[in-house]
C-alpha positions as CSV (number, residue, x, y, z in Angstrom):
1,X,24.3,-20.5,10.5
2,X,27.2,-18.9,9.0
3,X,27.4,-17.1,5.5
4,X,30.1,-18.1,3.4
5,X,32.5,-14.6,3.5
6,X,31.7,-14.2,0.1
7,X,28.1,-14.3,0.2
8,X,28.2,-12.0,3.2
9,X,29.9,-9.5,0.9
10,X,28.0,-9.5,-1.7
11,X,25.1,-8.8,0.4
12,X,26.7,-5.8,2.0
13,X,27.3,-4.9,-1.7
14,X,23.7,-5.1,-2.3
15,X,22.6,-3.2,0.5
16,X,25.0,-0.5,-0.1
17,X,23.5,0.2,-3.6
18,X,19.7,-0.1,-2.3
19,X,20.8,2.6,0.2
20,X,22.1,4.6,-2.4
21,X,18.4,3.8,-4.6
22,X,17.0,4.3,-1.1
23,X,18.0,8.1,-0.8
24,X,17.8,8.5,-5.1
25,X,13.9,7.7,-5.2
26,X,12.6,8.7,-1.5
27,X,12.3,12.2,-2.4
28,X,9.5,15.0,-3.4
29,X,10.1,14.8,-7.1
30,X,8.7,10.8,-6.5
31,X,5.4,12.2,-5.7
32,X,4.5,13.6,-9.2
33,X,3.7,10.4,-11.0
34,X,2.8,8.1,-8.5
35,X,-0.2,7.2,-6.7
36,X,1.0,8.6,-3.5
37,X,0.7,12.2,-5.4
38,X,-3.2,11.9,-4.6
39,X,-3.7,11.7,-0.9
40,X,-1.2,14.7,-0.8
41,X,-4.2,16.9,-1.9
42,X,-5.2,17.0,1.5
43,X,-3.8,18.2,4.5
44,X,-6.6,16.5,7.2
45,X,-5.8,13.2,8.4
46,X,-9.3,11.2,7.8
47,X,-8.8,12.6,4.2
48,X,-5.6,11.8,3.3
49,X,-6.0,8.0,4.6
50,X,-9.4,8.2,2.9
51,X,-7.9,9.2,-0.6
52,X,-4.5,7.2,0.2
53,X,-7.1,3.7,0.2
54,X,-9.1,4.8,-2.4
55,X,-5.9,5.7,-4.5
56,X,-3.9,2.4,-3.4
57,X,-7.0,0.4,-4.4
58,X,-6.9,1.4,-7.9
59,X,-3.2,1.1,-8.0
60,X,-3.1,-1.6,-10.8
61,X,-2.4,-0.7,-14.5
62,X,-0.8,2.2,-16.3
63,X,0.0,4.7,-13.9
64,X,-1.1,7.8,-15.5
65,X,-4.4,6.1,-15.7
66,X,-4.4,5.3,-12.2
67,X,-4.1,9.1,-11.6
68,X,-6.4,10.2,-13.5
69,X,-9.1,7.8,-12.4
70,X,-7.8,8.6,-8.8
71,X,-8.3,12.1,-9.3
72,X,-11.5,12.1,-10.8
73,X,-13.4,10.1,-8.0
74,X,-11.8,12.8,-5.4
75,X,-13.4,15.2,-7.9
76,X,-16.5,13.2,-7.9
77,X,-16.4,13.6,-3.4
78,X,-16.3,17.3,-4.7
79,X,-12.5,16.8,-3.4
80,X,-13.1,16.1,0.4
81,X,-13.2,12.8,1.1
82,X,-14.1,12.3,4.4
83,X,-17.1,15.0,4.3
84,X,-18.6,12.9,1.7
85,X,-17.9,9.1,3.4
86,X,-19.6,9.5,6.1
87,X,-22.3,12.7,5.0
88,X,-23.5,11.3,1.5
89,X,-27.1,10.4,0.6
90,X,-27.7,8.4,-1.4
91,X,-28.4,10.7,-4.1
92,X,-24.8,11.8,-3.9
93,X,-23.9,8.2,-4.6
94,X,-25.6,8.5,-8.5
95,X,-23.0,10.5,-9.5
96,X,-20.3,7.8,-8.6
97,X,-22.5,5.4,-11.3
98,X,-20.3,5.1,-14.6
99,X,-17.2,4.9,-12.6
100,X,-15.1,2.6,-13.6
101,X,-11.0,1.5,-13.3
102,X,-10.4,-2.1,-14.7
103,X,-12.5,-4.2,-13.3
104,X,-13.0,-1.7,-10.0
105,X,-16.5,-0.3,-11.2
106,X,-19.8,2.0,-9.9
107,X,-20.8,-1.1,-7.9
108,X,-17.8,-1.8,-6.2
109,X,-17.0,2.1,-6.0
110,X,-20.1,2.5,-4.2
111,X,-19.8,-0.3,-2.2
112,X,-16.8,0.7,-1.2
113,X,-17.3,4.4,0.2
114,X,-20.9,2.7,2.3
115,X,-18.3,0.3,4.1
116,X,-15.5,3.2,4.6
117,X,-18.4,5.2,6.2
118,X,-19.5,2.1,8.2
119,X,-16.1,2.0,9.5
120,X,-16.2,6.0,10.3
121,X,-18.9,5.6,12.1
122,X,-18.6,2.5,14.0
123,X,-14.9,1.3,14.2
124,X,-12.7,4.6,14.9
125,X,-11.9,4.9,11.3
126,X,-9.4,2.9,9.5
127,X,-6.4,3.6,11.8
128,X,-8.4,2.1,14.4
129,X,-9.7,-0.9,12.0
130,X,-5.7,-1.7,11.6
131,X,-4.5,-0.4,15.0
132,X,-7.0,-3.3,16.4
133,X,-6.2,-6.0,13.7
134,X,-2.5,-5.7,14.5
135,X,-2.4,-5.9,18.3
136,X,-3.8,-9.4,17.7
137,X,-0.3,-10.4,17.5
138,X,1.6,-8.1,16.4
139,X,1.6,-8.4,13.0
140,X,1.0,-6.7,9.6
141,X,-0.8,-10.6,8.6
142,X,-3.2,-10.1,11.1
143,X,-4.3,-7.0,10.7
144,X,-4.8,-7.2,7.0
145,X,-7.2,-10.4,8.3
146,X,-8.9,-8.3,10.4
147,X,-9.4,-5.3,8.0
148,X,-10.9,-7.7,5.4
149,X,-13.3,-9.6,7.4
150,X,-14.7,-6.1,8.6
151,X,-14.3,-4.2,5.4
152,X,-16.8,-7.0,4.4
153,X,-19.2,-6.9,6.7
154,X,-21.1,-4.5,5.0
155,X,-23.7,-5.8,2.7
156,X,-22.4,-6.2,-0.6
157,X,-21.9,-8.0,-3.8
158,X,-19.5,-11.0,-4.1
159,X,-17.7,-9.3,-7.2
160,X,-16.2,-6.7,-4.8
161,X,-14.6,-8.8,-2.4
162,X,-11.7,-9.0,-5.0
163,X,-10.7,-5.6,-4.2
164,X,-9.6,-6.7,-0.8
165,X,-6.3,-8.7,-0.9
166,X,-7.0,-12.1,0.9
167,X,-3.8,-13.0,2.5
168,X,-5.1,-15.8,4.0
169,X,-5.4,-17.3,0.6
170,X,-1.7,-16.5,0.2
171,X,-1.8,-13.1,-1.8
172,X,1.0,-10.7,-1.6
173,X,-1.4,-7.8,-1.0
174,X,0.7,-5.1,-2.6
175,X,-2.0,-2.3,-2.7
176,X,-2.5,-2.4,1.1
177,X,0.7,-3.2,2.1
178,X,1.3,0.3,0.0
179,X,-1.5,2.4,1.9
180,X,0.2,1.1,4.7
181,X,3.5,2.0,4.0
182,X,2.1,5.5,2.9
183,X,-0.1,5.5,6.6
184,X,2.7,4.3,9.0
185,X,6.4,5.1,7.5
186,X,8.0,8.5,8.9
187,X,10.9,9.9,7.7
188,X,11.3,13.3,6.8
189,X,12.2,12.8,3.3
190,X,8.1,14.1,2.7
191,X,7.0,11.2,0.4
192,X,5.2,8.6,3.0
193,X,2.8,10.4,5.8
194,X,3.6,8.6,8.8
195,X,0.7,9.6,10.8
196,X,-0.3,6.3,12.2
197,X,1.4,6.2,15.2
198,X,1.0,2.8,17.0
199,X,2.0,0.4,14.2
200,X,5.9,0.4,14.0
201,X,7.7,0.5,10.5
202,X,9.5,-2.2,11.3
203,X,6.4,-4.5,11.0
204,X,5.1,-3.5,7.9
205,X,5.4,-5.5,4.7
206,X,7.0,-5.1,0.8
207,X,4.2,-4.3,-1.1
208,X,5.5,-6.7,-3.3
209,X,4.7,-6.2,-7.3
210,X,6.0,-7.4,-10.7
211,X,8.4,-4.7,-10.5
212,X,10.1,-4.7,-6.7
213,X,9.9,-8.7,-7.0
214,X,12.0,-8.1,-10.3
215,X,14.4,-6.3,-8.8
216,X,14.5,-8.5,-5.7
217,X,14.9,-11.6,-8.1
218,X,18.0,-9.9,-10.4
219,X,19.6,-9.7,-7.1
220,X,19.2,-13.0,-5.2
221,X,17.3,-11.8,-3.0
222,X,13.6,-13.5,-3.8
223,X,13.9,-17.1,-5.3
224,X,10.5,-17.9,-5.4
225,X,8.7,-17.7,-8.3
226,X,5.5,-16.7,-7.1
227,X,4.7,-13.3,-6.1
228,X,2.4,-14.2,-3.1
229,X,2.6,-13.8,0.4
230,X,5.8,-16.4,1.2
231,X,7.3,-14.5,-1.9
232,X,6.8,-11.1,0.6
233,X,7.9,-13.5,3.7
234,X,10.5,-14.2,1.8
235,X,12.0,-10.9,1.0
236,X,11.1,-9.5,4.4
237,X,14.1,-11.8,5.9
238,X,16.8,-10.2,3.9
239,X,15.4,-6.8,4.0
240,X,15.0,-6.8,7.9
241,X,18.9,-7.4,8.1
242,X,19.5,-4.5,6.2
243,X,17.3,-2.5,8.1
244,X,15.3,-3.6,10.9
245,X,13.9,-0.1,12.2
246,X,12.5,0.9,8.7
247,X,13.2,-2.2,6.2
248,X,10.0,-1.2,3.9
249,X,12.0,1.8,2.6
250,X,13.4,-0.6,0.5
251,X,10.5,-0.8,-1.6
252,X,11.8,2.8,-3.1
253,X,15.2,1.1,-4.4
254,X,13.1,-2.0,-5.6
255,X,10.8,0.1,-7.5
256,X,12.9,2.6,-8.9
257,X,15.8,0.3,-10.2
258,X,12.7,-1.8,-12.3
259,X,11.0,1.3,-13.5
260,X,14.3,3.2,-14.8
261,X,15.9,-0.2,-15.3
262,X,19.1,0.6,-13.2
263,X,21.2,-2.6,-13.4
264,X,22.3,-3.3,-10.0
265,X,24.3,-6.3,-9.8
């Protein structure tokens, strides 16, 4: 189908001021107050994916809560993550009781860090847990699928299984699609990791929230109301036209424009 030359316009218009946003937000000086800011404590791999899920989980709220709360439970692994995932006892869990961010608390903390060492132990870590989940098909969809039916096989209560996005359900799954995008992106602008190696930026998802689906919205570029997993689909199209190697560095632009209210259009 063709564009109308005016819509086609506009759109490079768009894409030349998310560029711009792109190269404004996707530096060092973004770390500082962002969840991100947490997993770059560490400097070994198992734990800075460890911290990066445990951050990204807790990733709802006011942000300087987040990193406070984020901080404390490294401080409560006696700041190495790993070491204590897969070493603890379970008198090292007692001190996680009183733990609490929202509704994330000591149950589902503790829950949490038995089924992260489960998946240590048994399933090659989390890169592998993922790594297998997408070479289903492919796809970021199925590996989040994949991840939660094995995050969950781990005895637990039923209250914690709301910590796990369910995109099967339909939800947008921002806080994964973020430890992803933290896990997989490489650049060398020193904000996102990129030391998972076998699933390809181009596949990964928007972790789509109140603020990037704002942005998206102001600009015509997400008419769905819903902010839920077509919502994601949605904005994925238009994103993958402007970039198909890398189009989740977008999220950056999104982001930023909301949070420091940048008009863009």
């Amino acid at each position: 189908m063709l564009l109308p030359n005016n819509l086609i316009k506009d759109l490079q218009e768009i894409k030349q001021s998310l560029d711009w946003l792109v190269i404004h937000f996707n530096t060092p000086a973004f770390i500082e107050k962002d969840p991100i800011s947490v997993p770059h404590r560490f400097s070994k791999k198992e734990d800075i994916e460890i911290a990066a899920f445990l951050a990204a989980t807790i990733a709802w709220g006011q942000r300087t809560t987040i990193l406070n709360n984020a901080n404390k439970l490294m401080g409560l692994m006696d700041n190495a993550p790993y070491d204590f995932v897969t070493g603890h006892t379970q008198k090292d869990l007692q001190r996680l009781n009183g733990f609490v961010h929202r509704t994330f608390n000591e149950v589902d903390c503790i829950f949490f860090i038995k089924s992260l060492q489960n998946i240590y132990s048994r399933h090659n870590g989390l890169e592998g847990v993922f790594n297998t989940g997408f070479h289903h098909d492919n796809t970021v969809f199925s590996a989040l699928v994949y991840f939660r039916k094995l995050f969950f096989e781990t005895e637990h209560q039923y209250r914690s299984e709301k910590h796990i996005s369910d995109v099967t359900k339909g939800a947008a799954a921002k806080r994964i699609n973020m430890f992803l995008r933290w896990m997989v992106r490489q650049d060398k602008c020193g904000v996102d990791f990129g030391i998972w190696r076998n699933i390809p930026a181009s596949a990964l998802m928007l972790p789509l929230d109140v603020h990037t689906a704002n942005s998206a919205r102001q600009l015509g570029l997400l008419v769905r109301t819903q902010n839920d997993w077509k919502a994601v689909e949605e904005i994925m199209s238009v994103l993958r036209k402007f970039d198909p190697h890398d189009p989740v560095k977008y999220d950056f632009a999104l982001f930023g424009a909301s949070i420091e209210k940048i008009f863009l259009k």
